[in-house]
C-alpha positions in Angstrom: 103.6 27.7 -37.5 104.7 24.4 -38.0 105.7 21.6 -35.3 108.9 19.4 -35.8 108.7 16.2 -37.0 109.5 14.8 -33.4 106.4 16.2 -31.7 104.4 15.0 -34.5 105.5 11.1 -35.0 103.4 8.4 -33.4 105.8 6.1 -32.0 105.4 2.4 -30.4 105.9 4.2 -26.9 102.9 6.3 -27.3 100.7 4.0 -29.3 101.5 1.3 -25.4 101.1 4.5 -23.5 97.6 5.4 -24.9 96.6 1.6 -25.2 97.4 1.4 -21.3 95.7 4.6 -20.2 92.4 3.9 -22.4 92.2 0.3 -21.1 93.3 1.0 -17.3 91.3 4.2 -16.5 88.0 3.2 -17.0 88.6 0.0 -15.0 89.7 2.1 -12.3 87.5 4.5 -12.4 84.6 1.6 -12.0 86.3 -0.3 -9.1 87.0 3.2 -7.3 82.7 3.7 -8.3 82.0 0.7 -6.8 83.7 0.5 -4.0 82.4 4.2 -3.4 78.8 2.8 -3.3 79.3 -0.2 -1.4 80.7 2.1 1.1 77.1 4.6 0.7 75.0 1.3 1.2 76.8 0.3 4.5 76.2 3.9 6.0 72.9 4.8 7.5 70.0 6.2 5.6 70.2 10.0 5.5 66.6 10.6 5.8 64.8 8.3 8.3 60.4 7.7 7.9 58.4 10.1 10.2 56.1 7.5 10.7 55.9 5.3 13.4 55.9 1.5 13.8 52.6 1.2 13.9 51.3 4.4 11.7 47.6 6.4 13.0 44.9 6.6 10.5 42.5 9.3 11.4 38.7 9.7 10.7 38.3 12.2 7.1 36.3 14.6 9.0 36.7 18.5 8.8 36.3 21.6 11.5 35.3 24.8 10.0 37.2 27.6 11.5 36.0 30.9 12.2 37.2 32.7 9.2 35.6 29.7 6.9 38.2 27.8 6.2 38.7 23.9 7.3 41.1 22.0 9.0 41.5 18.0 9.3 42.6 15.5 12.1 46.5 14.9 12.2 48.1 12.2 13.7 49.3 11.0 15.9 46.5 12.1 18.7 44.2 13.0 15.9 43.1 16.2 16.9 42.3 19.2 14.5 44.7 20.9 13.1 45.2 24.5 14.5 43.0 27.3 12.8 44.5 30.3 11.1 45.5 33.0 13.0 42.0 35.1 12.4 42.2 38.1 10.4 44.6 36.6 8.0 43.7 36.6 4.2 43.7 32.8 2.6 45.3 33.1 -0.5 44.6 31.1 -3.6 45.3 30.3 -7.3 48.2 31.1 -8.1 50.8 28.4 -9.6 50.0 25.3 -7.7 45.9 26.7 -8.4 45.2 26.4 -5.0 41.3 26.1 -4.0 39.6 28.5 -1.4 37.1 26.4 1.1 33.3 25.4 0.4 31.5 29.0 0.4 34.6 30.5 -0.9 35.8 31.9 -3.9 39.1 33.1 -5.4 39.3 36.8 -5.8 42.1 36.6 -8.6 44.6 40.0 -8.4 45.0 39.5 -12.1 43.7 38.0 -15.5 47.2 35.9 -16.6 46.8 32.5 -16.3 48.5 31.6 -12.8 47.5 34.4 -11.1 47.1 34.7 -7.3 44.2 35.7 -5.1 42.4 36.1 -1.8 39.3 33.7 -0.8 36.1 35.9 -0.3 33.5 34.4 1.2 30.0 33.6 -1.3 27.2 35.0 -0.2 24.9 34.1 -2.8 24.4 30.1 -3.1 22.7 29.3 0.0 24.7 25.7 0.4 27.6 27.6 0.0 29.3 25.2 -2.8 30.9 27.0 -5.7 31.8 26.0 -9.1 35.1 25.0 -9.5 37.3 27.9 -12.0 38.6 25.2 -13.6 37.2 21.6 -15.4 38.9 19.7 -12.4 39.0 20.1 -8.6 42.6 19.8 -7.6 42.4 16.7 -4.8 46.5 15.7 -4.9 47.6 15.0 -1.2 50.2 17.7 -0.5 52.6 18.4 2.5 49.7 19.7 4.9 47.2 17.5 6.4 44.3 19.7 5.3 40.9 18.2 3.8 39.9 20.0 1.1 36.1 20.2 1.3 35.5 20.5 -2.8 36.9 16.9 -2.5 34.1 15.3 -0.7 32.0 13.1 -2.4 29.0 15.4 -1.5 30.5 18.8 -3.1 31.8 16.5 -6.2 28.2 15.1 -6.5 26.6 18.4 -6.4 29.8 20.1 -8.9 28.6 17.1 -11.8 25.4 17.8 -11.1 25.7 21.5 -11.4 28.3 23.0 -12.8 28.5 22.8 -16.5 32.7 22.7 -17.6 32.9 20.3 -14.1 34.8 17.0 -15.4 36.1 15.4 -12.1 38.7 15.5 -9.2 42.2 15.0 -9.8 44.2 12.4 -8.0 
């Protein structure tokens, strides 16, 4: 099909009308942009810091609980974190790799590579530290306050010392 010659012609009125738009749009869009964050700066922060004015430290010690795992001090009174319900399985591995507690060891469900588990509790190393599955003991802070025991300088002494694939902690 073809078009008549009117709809195809480039005339001075479109060749100003084009010009116009290209030049004046972005400008506007930018002042509009601008004027759209200076107004998001003014506001108040969306999310405000949990900690206080004058922030807690707490001593790095541990309690082992009754089903073997270990909790930490939280602020801001510094007491120990609650223990598991007891009875309830502690899960590990899995895709964050998540490390069972000193005297523990991950009872995978399955051979692929992120597979998940329950912790089991080692019965036969009479200190009760395990090799680490891996060549590095996972040691990132996360969301909970928990102290993870295989990142203590005395479990990572023993892990160079005796565990051959043991390269470090990660931080």
């Amino acid at each position: 099909m073809k078009l008549p010659k009117e709809l195809t012609t480039v005339t001075r009125l479109s060749k100003a009308l084009a010009l116009t738009l290209f030049i004046t749009l972005p400008i506007l869009a930018f002042s509009f942009g601008m004027n759209y964050q200076k107004g998001l700066d003014e506001q108040a922060p969306f999310v405000t810091s949990p900690t206080p004015e004058n922030p807690v430290a707490c001593t790095l010690e541990a309690k082992t609980c009754p089903d073997g795992t270990a909790v930490g001090r939280i602020p801001p009174n510094c007491e120990f974190q609650a223990c598991p319900p007891s009875g309830k399985k502690v899960t590990c591995g899995g895709i964050v790799f998540k490390s069972c507690p000193t005297g523990y060891f991950c009872k995978y469900d399955g051979t692929y590579p992120d597979a998940g588990g329950t912790c089991e509790k080692d019965t036969t190393i009479p200190n009760g530290y395990v090799c680490p599955q891996g060549e590095y003991v996972n040691c990132m802070p996360g969301p909970e306050s928990r102290i993870i025991l295989q990142c203590t300088t005395d479990y990572l002494r023993w892990a160079q010392q005796n565990c051959p694939n043991f390269k470090g902690a990660a931080y």
